[in-house]
C-alpha positions as CSV (number, residue, x, y, z in Angstrom):
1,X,-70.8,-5.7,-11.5
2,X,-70.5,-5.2,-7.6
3,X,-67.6,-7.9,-7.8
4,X,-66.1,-6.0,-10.4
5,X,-65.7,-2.7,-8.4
6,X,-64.6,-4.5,-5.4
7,X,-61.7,-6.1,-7.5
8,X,-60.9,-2.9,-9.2
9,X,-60.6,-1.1,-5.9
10,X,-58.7,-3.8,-4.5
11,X,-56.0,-4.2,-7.6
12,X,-55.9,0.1,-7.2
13,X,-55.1,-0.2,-3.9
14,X,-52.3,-2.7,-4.2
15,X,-50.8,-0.8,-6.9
16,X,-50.7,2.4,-5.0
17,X,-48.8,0.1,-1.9
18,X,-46.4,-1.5,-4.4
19,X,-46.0,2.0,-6.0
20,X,-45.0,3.5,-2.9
21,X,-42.9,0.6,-1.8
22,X,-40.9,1.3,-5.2
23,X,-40.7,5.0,-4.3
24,X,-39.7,4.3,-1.1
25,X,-36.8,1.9,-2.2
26,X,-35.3,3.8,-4.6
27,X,-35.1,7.2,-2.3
28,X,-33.0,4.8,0.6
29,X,-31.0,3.5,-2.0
30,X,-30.5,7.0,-3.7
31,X,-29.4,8.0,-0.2
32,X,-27.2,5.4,0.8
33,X,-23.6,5.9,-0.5
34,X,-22.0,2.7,-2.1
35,X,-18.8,1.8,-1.2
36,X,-15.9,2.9,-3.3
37,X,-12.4,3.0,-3.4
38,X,-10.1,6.1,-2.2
39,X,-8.7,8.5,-5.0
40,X,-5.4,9.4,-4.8
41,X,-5.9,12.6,-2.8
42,X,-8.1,10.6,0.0
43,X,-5.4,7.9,0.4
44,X,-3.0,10.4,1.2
45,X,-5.2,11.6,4.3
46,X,-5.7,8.0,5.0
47,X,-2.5,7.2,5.1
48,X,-1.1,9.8,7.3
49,X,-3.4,8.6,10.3
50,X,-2.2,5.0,9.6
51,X,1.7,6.5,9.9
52,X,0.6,8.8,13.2
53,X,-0.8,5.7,14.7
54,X,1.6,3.1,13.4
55,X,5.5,2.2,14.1
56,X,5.5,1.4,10.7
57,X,8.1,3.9,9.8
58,X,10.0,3.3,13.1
59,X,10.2,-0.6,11.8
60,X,12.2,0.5,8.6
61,X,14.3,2.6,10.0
62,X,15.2,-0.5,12.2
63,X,16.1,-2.5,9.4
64,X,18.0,0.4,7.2
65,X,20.3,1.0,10.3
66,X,21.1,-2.5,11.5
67,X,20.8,-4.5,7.9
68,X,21.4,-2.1,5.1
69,X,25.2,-1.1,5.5
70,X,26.2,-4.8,4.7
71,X,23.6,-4.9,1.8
72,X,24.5,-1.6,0.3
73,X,28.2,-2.3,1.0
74,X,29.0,-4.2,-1.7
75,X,27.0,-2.0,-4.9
76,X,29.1,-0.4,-7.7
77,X,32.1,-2.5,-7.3
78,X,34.0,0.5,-7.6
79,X,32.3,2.6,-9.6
80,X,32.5,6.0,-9.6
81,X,28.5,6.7,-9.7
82,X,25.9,4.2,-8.2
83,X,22.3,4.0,-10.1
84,X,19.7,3.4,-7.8
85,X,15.8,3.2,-8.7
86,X,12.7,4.0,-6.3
87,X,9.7,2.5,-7.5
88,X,6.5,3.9,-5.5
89,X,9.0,6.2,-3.2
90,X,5.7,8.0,-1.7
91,X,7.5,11.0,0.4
92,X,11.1,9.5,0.4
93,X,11.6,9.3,3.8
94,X,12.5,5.8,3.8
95,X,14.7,6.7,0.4
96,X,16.8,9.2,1.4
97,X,17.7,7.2,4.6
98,X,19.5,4.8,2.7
99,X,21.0,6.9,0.5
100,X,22.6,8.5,3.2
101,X,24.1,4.8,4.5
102,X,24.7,4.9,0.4
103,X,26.8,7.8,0.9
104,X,28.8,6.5,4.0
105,X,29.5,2.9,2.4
106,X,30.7,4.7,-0.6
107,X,32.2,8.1,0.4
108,X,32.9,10.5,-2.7
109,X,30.7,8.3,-5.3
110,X,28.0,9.8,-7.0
111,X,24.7,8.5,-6.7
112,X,21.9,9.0,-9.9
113,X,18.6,8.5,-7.9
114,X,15.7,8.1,-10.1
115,X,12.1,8.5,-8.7
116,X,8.8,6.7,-9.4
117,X,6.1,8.3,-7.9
118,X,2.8,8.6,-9.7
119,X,1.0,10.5,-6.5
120,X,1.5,14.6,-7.3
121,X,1.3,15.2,-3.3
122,X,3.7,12.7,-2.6
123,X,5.9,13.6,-4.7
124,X,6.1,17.4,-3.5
125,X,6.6,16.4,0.2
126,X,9.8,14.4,-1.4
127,X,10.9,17.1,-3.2
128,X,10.3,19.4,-0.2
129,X,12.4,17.3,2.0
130,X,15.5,16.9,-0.8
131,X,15.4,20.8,0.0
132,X,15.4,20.9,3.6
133,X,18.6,18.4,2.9
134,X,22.2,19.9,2.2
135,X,24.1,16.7,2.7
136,X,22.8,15.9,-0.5
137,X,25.2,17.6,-2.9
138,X,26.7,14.1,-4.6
139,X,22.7,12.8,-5.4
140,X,21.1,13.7,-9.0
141,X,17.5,13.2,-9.2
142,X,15.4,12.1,-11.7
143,X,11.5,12.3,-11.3
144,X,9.2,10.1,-13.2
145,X,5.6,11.0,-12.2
146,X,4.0,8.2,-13.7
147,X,2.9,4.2,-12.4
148,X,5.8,1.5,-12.3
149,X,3.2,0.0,-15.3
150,X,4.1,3.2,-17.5
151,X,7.6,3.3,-16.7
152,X,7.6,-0.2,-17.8
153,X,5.7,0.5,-21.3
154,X,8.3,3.2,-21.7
155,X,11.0,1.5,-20.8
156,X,10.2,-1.5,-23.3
157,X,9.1,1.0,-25.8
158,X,12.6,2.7,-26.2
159,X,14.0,-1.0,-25.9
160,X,16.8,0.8,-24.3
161,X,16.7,-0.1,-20.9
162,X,18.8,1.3,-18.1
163,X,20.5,-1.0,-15.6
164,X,20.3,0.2,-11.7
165,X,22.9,-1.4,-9.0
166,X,20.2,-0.7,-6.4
167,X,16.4,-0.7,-6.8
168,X,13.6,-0.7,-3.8
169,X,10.1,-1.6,-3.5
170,X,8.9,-0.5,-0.6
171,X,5.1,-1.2,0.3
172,X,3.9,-0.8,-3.3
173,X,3.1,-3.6,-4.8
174,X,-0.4,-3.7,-3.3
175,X,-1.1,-0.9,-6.0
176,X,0.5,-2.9,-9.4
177,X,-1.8,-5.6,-11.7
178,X,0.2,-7.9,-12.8
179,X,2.8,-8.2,-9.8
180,X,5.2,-11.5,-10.9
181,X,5.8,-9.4,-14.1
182,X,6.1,-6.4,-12.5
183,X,9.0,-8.3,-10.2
184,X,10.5,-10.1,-12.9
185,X,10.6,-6.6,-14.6
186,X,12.4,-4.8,-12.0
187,X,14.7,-7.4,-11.6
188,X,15.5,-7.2,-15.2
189,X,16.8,-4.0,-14.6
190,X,19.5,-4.8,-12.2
191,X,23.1,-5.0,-13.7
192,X,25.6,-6.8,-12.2
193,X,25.6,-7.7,-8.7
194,X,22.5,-5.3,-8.5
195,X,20.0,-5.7,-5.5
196,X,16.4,-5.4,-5.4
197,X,14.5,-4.6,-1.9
198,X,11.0,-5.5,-1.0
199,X,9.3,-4.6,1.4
200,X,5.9,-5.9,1.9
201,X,3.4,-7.0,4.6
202,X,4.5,-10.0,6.5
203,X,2.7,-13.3,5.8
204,X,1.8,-13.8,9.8
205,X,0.6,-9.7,10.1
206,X,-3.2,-9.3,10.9
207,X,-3.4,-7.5,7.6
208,X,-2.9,-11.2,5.9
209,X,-5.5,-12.8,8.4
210,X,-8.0,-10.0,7.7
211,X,-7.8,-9.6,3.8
212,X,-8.0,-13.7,3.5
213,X,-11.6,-13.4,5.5
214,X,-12.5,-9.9,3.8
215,X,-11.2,-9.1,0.9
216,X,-14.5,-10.4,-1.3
217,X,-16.2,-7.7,0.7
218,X,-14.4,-4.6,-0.3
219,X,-14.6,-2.4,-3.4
220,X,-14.2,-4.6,-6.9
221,X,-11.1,-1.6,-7.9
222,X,-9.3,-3.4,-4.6
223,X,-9.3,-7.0,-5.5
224,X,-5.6,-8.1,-6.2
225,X,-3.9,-6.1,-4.0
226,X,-4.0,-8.1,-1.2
227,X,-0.5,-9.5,-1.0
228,X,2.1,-10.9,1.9
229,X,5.6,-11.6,1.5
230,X,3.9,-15.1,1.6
231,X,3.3,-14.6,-2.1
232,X,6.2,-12.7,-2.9
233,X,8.6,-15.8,-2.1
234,X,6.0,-18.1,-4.0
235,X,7.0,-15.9,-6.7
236,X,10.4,-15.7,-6.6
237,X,10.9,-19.3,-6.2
238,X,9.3,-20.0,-9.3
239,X,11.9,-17.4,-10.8
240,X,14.5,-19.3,-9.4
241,X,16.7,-16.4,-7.8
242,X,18.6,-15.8,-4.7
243,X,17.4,-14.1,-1.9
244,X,17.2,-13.4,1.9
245,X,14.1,-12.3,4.0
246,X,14.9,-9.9,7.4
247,X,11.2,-9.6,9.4
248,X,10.7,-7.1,11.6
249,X,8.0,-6.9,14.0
250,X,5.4,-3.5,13.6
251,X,2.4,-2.2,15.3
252,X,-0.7,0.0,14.3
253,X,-3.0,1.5,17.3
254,X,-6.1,1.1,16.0
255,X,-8.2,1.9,19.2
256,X,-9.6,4.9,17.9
257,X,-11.6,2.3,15.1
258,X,-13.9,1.7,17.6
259,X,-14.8,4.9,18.7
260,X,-18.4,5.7,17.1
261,X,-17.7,9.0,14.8
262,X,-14.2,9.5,15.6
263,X,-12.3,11.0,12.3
264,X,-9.3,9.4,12.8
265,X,-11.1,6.5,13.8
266,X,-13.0,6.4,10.1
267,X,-10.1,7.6,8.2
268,X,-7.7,4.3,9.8
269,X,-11.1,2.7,8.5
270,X,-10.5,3.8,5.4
271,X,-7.2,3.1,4.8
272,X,-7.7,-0.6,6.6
273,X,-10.4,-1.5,3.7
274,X,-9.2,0.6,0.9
275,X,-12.9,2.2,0.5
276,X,-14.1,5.4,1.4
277,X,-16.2,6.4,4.1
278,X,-16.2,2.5,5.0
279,X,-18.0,3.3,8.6
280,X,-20.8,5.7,6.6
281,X,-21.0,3.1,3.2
282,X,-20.6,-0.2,4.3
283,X,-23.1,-2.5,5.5
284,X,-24.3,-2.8,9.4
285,X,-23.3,-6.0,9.5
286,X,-19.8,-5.7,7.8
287,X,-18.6,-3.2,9.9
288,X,-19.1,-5.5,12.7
289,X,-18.4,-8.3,11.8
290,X,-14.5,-6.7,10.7
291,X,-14.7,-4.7,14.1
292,X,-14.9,-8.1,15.7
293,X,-12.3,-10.1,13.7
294,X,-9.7,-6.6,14.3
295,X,-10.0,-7.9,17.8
296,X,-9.1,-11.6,17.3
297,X,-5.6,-12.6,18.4
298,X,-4.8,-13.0,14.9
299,X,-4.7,-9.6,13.9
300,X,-3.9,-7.6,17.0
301,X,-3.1,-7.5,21.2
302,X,-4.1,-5.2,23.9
303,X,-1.8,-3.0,25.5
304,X,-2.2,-0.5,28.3
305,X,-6.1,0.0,27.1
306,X,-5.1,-0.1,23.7
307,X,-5.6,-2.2,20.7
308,X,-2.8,-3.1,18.5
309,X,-3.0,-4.4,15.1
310,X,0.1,-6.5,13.9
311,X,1.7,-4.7,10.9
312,X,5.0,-7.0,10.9
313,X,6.9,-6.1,7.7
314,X,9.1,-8.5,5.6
315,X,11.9,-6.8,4.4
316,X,13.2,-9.4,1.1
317,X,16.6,-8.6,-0.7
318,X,16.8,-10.4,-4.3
319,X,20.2,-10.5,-5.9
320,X,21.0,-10.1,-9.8
């Protein structure tokens, strides 16, 4: 009977520990954020402290001044409006630059540009800066705040689609599913002697060396994206077309990532990984193990006390 206590209080007592071991468990875990992906209003935050912190935009306007009067020299052939297509224009800096070389290549033609932008604050800051633009007065725009995907289903839907002479990708195609359809697509759209520009991360940028160690890591609403030019040619030689790559080199001071509670630091973070809050949500041992491999000479170089991550762009043009 003695024994039987004894065992009784024993087993109570080990229920009570494993009870409160439970208890315990589930609080930490209740506490701990998990890792997610950034909505569209916590990209654009992100976003803006890659761009203060990168030469990103600085690289493209590079290529649009020294490359893009003898590509967008020969569109039209004489036509007295030119059709071009933005697909994921974001705040149309980058857009309304070439339109502009658009306009001196092709003095007194019109120009129809039509807008994908599915991002609402995006697309204000683009129509904000059209505004702050009078040089403008031969452009039409035509806004279509939905995903390329949409346009697409609309676009097949009518079965009346319209052909563009000129039609630019520019750093989106991280965002899109299905992205040899969505390319073939696009280039569907192109009438004759039409061009299509990508522009896309370079296969030899530390982005490429960091999502091929990484990416398994990140949220499960990320996987997919993680694309080079690399891939973009492997897809366009299957589709047997013509095209020319321009790479220009790019830089992203991430030295502020290593600064322990620095906002920007968290929000470059952030935009890095695709998740929010990565330096708050994600693992110790993650967030040092990718603080260690941003330092490799893979992915970035010091200069003058800082670190800078390679953000090389390719820049591919793809004829009709």
């Amino acid at each position: 009977m003695r024994v039987m206590f004894r065992l009784h209080i024993i087993l109570a007592a080990v229920l009570k520990l494993l009870t409160c071991t439970i208890c315990v468990f589930f609080q930490e875990l209740y506490m701990i954020p998990t890792m997610r992906s950034l909505t569209a209003e916590e990209y654009v935050q992100a976003f803006k402290s890659f761009l203060d912190h990168s030469t990103e935009h600085q690289c493209m306007e590079q290529f649009i001044n020294k490359e893009m009067p003898q590509i967008l020299a020969s569109l039209g052939n004489g036509k007295s409006t030119i059709n071009v297509l933005g697909v994921g224009s974001g705040t149309g800096e980058q857009d309304l630059k070439m339109i502009r070389i658009m306009q001196a290549q092709h003095p007194g033609v019109l120009i129809n540009n039509e807008v994908i932008e599915p991002n609402p604050q995006h697309a204000a800051s683009y129509k904000a800066l059209i505004n702050k633009s009078p040089d403008l007065q031969n452009v039409s725009f035509i806004w279509h705040q939905i995903t390329s995907t949409e346009y697409e289903q609309q676009v097949k839907e009518k079965n009346a689609p319209k052909k563009f002479d000129f039609i630019h990708m520019i750093q989106m195609l991280y965002r899109v599913d299905d992205i040899t359809n969505t390319i073939k697509f696009f280039h569907s759209c192109l009438d004759q002697n039409g061009k299509l520009l990508i522009i896309i991360l370079s296969g030899s940028s530390g982005w490429a060396s960091i999502w091929k160690k990484y990416r398994h890591c990140l949220p499960l609403t990320d996987s997919g994206h993680y694309i080079t030019s690399d891939d973009i040619k492997d897809i366009l030689e299957g589709m047997g077309v013509e095209y020319q790559v321009y790479d220009f080199p790019s830089g992203w001071d991430i030295t502020k990532c290593f600064i322990e509670g620095d906002m920007t630091g968290g929000h470059m973070m952030d935009f890095l990984t695709g998740t929010k809050n990565f330096m708050g949500t994600a693992p110790l041992d993650l967030k040092k193990r990718l603080q260690e491999a941003l330092c490799q000479p893979e992915c970035s170089h010091k200069k003058d006390g800082s670190i800078i991550f390679s953000n090389d762009l390719s820049m591919i043009v793809v004829k009709s």
